[in-house]
N, C-alpha and C positions, 0 to 999 in steps of 0.2 A: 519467227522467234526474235524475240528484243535483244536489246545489248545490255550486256552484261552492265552491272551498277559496279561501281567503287566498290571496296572491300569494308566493313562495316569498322568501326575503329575497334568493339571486341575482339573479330574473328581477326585483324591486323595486329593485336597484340597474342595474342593466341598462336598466331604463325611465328612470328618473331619468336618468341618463346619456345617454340618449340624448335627453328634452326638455332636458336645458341646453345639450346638443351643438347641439340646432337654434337655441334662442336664441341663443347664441353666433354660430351663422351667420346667423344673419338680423341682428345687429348689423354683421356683415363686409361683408351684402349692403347694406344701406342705405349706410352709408360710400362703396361703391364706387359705387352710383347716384348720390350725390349728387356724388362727384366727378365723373361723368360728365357733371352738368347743369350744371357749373361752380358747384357750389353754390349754385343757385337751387331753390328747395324749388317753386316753380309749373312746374318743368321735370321735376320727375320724372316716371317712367312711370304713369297712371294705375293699370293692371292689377299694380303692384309688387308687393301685398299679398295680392291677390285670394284665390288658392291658400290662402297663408298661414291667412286669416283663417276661410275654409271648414275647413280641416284644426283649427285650435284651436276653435270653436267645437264641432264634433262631438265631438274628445276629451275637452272639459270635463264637457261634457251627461253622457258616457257613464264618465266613468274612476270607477272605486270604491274606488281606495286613495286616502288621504284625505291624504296626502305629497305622489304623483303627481299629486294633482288642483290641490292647492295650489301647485306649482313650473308646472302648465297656467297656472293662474291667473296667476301673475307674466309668465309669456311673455305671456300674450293682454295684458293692460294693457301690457305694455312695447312692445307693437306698437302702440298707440294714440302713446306717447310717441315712434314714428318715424311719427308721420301717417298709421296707418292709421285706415283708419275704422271702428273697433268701434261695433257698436249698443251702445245703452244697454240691451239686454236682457241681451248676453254681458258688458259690463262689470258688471252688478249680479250675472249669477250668477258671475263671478271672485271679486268680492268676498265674496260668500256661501262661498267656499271658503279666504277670507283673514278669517279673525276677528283681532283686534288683538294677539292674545296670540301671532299664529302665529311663528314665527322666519326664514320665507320670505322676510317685508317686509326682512330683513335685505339680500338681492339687490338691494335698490332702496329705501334709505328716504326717497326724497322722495317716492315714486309715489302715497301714500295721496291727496293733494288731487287733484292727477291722475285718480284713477281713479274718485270720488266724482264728477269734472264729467263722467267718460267717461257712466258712469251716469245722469248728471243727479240726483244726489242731493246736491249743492253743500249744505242746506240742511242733511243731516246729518250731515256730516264734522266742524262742532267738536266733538261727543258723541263720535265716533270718535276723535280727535285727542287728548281726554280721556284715552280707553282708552290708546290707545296708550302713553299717559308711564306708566300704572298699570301695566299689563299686560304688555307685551312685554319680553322678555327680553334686547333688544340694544340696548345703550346711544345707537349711533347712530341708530338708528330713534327713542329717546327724544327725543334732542337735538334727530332733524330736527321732530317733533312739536310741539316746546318750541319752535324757531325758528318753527315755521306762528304758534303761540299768540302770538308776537313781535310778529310782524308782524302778526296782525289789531288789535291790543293798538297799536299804533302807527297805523293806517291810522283808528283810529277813537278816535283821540287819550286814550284809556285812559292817563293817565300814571303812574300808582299800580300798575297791572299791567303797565304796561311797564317799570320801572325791576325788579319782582321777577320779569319772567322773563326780563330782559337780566342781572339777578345771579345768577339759579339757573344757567342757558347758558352762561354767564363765567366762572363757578368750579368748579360739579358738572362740567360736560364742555366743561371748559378746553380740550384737548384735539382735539376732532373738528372737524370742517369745518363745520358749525354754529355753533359757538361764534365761529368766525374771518367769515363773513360775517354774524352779528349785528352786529358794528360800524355795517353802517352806520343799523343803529336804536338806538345808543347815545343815551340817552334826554339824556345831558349834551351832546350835538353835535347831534342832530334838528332841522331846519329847523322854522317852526311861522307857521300863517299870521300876519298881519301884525307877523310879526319881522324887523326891520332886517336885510337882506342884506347881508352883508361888505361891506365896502370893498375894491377890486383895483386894478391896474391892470397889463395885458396889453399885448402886442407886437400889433398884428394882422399879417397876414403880408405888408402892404403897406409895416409897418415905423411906423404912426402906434402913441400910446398911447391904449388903450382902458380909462377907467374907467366906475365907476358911474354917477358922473356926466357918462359921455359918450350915455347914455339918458335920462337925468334927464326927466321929461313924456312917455316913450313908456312902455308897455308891452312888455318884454322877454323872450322865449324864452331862459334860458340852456341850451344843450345840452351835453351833454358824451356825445362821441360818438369814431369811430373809425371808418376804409372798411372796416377786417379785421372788423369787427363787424355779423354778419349783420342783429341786431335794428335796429342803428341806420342798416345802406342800407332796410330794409324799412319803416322810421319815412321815408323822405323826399320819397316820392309825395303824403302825407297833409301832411307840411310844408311844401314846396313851394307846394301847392295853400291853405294856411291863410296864407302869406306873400303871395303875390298877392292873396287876397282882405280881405286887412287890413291892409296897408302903408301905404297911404294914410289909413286912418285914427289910426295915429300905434304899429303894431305894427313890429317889429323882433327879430332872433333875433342874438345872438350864440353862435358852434359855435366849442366848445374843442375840439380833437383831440388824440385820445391817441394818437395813430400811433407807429409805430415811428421813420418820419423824416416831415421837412417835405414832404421829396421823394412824401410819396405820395398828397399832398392836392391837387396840380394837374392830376394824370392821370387822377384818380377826378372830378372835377368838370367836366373837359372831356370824358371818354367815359360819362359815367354820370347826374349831374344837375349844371346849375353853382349852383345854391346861391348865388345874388345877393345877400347878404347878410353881416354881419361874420363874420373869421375869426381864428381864435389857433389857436397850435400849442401845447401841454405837454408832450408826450413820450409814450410807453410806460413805464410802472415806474420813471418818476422822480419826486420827491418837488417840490410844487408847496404853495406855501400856500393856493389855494384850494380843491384837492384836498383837502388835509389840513381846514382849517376847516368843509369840507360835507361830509367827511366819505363822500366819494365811491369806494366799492368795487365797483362795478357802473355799467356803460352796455349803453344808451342812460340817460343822467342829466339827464332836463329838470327846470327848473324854472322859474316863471313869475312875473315881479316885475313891479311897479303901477308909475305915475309918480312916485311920492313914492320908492320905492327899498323897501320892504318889498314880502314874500313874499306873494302872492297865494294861488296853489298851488303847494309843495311836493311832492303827493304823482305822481310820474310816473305810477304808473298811470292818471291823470288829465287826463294829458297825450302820451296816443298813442291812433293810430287816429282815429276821428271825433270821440274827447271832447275833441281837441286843439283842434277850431275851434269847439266849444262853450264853452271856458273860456275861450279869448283873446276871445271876441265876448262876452262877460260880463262880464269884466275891463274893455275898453272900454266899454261902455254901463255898468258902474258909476260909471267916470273920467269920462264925458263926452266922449271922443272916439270914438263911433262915429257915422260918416260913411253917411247914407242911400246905396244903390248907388245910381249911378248911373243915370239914367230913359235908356232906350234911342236913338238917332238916331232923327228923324221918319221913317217912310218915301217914299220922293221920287213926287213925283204920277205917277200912272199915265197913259201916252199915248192921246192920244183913239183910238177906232178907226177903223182905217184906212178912208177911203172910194173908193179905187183897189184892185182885186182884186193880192193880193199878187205880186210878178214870178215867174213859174214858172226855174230853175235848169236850165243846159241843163248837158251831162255832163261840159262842160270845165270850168266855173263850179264845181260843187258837187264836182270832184275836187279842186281849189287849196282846199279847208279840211282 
């Protein structure tokens, strides 16, 4: 038997066309799942992907044009970014099929960090990330690269290479969508721990004014949040639960809402969580001075200020999930007001036992319970 020819350049457009056909639908089909679950992502169908992820793994393993295998690869990582669950074997060999230089990443260029944790090779992606600004031939694939470099460069208070790669993302690719949510690691506006937190003063929705120094001695959650905002109903199990367990020691959360109207923070709090704690409203897309001062382009936007009125933590990644009740119980035991739990009720003495054989239950007796 001969070997196999190259793939004819129709029957190679032909394929091609036909995996970004199915990508395409499986972006159609998640959308329409999820609106099915009422947009709750623990409601989807477990088996959603199942198929899915069978059918891309075998093509990848097996495909030999080296185009075809690379647009495989974008589809199987971009099923991980709809919550499938790719092993870390098929996301490393996707990546093996996406070198930095490739023009594929162009379909998706935020997916590189993405597809490094799919892997679990988190540890290699800034050398990749490297590549990418060198190598790759599409500018926004640069930029998003340039943005990752950003923000690690920020998260690890780098201020010398943050200020030249919020200049180079700000000028070189003025333009892309990158350059536009850099802002909010503009190195002249970046919160920074023990820096003075603005002075304010808000409506709360009771109609009292709320300033900074209406916390003054406590330790503060400022949230800046929204109901339309999936990340930040999914943030309020974990808040909730960190408010109760530290109230009493001198914690407290004030949640600014960017909703659309005022009207839709009373309905979400009496069918969803009530959130016993201060409230303000700011709007949707309207322009607010503490917005603008912090510099705020993204929620869920905590951040976490001391008794004195400076910035404890800044950085929100630090501030959801479980690291939430880590830093506020830090904060307090560095202030001094963290409050021992509370020692449990005695148990109340236990009755002698009985020395009368207990009364036997006749059928009319033990029916009346």
């Amino acid at each position: 038997m001969g070997e196999v020819g190259p793939i004819s350049p129709d029957a190679k457009l032909a394929r091609m066309e036909a995996i970004y056909g199915a990508m395409k639908g499986r972006q159609e089909t998640f959308r329409n799942a999820l609106k099915a679950a009422n947009n709750k992502l623990k409601d989807l169908p477990a088996d959603l992907w199942t198929a899915d992820l069978d059918t891309l793994a075998k093509e990848l393993s097996t495909e030999t044009d080296a185009d075809a295998a690379a647009l495989l690869a974008v589809a199987t990582l971009e099923l991980g970014g709809l919550y499938a669950k790719v092993t870390p074997e098929t996301a490393a060999l996707a990546l093996e099929k996406l070198p930095a230089s490739s023009p594929f990443w162009s379909l998706a260029p935020q997916m590189p960090s993405t597809a490094f944790a799919l892997a679990q090779k988190s540890k290699d992606f800034p050398a990749f990330r490297e590549a990418l600004v060198a190598e790759n031939p599409d500018r926004e694939v640069k930029a998003a690269a340039i943005f990752s470099q950003l923000a690690a460069a920020a998260r690890s208070e780098n201020l010398e290479q943050q200020k030249a790669l919020f200049q180079t993302l700000t000028t070189e690719y003025k333009d892309s969508p990158a350059a536009r949510a850099a802002k909010q690691f503009d190195p002249d506006k970046i919160l920074r721990k023990g820096q003075a937190f603005p002075g304010f003063t808000v409506k709360s929705l009771e109609g009292q004014d709320l300033t900074l120094e209406s916390f003054k001695g406590k330790v503060v959650l400022v949230d800046f949040w929204a109901t339309w905002c999936p990340p930040c109903v999914a943030e309020m199990p974990e808040i909730t639960a960190v408010y109760e367990k530290f109230k009493a020691s001198g914690f407290d959360i004030l949640s600014l809402s960017l909703d659309a109207k005022v009207e839709d923070i009373a309905p979400f709090r009496a069918e969803k969580f009530p959130m016993p704690w201060n409230h303000t409203f700011l709007g949707r897309g309207k322009a607010h001075p503490l917005i603008e001062t912090l510099n705020v382009n993204s929620i869920p936007r905590p951040i976490l200020v001391g008794p004195d009125g400076t910035v404890i933590e800044p950085d929100g990644n630090k501030l959801r999930g479980k690291l939430l009740g880590l830093s506020v119980e830090a904060a307090l035991k560095a202030a001094g007001l963290l409050k021992a739990p509370e020692a449990p009720a005695p148990e109340a003495p236990k009755a002698a036992p009985a020395t009368e054989a207990p009364k036997t239950e006749t059928p009319t007796e033990a029916n009346q319970g």
